[in-house]
Every structure is written in structure tokens, then in C-alpha cells.
C-alpha positions as CSV (number, residue, x, y, z in Angstrom):
1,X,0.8,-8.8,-4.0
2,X,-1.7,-5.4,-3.4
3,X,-3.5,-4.3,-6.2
4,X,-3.6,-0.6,-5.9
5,X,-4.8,2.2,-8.1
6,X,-5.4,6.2,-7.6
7,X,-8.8,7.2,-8.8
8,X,-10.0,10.9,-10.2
9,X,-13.2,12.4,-8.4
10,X,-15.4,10.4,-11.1
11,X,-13.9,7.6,-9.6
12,X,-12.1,6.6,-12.8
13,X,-8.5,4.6,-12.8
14,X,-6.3,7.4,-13.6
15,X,-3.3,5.3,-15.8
16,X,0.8,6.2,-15.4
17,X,-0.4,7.3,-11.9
18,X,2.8,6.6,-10.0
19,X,1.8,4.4,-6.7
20,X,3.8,4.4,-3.7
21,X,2.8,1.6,-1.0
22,X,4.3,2.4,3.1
23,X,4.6,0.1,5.6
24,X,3.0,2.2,9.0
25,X,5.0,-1.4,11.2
26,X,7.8,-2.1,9.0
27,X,8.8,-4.7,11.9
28,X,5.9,-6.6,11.0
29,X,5.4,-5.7,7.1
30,X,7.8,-4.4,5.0
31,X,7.4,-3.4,1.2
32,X,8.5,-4.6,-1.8
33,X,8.2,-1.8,-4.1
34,X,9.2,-3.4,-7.2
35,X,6.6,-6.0,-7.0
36,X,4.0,-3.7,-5.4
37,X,4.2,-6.5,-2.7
38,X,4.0,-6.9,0.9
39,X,6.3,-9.0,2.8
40,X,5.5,-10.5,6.5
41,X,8.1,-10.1,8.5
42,X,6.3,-11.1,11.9
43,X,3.2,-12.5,13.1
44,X,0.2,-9.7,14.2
45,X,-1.6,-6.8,12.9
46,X,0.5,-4.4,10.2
47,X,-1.3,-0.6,9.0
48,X,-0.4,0.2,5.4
49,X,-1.5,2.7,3.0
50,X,-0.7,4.0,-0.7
51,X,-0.3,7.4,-1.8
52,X,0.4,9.0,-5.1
53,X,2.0,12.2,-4.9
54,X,1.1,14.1,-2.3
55,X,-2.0,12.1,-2.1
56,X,-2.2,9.5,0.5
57,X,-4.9,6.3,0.7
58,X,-6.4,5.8,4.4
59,X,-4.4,3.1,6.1
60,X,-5.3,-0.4,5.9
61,X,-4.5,-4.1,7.7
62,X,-2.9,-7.0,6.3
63,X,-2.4,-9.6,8.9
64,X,0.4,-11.3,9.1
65,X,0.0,-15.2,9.9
């Protein structure tokens, strides 16, 4: 599971903010949106990132074992 959350410019959680997680290698990760989850799919390197809205996080690794 990825614990996510959109913050304002205070950097305060901003609650009912509706988070969307995207798999960048869906071979290797793909997403299980229902459980904000990730699920490995392949061994190796996978980018992912969140966004809210328009809004996107920068893209992060999860390594798949």
C-alpha cells in the first residue's frame, strides 16, 4: 500500500482531496486504485506518481523484487 496525500502551500494535508496514483511502467507496476495499492507485476525499476486534479506529484520508484 502507498500512503499519499496533496498538501496546500503551508504544507498542510488538505482532507477529501481526491488522489489518483499512475503507473509510468504498467508492465512492471500496475495500480490498484481501490486500495491505493501498487501491484508488481515484474521484476526491475517501475516510475509512479500521484496527482490530484490537474496537479501531478514528481515521479517516484518502487522496485519490484
Amino acid at each position: 500500500m502507498v500512503q499519499v496525500r496533496a498538501l496546500n502551500r503551508d504544507g498542510d494535508s488538505i482532507p477529501g482531496a481526491v488522489i489518483v496514483l499512475v503507473s509510468l511502467n504498467p508492465d512492471t507496476v500496475a495500480i490498484d486504485s481501490a486500495r491505493m495499492a501498487v501491484v508488481g507485476k515484474a521484476i526491475g525499476p517501475a516510475k509512479v506518481f500521484a496527482r490530484t486534479g490537474n496537479l501531478p506529484s514528481d515521479p517516484f520508484t518502487i522496485l519490484v523484487k
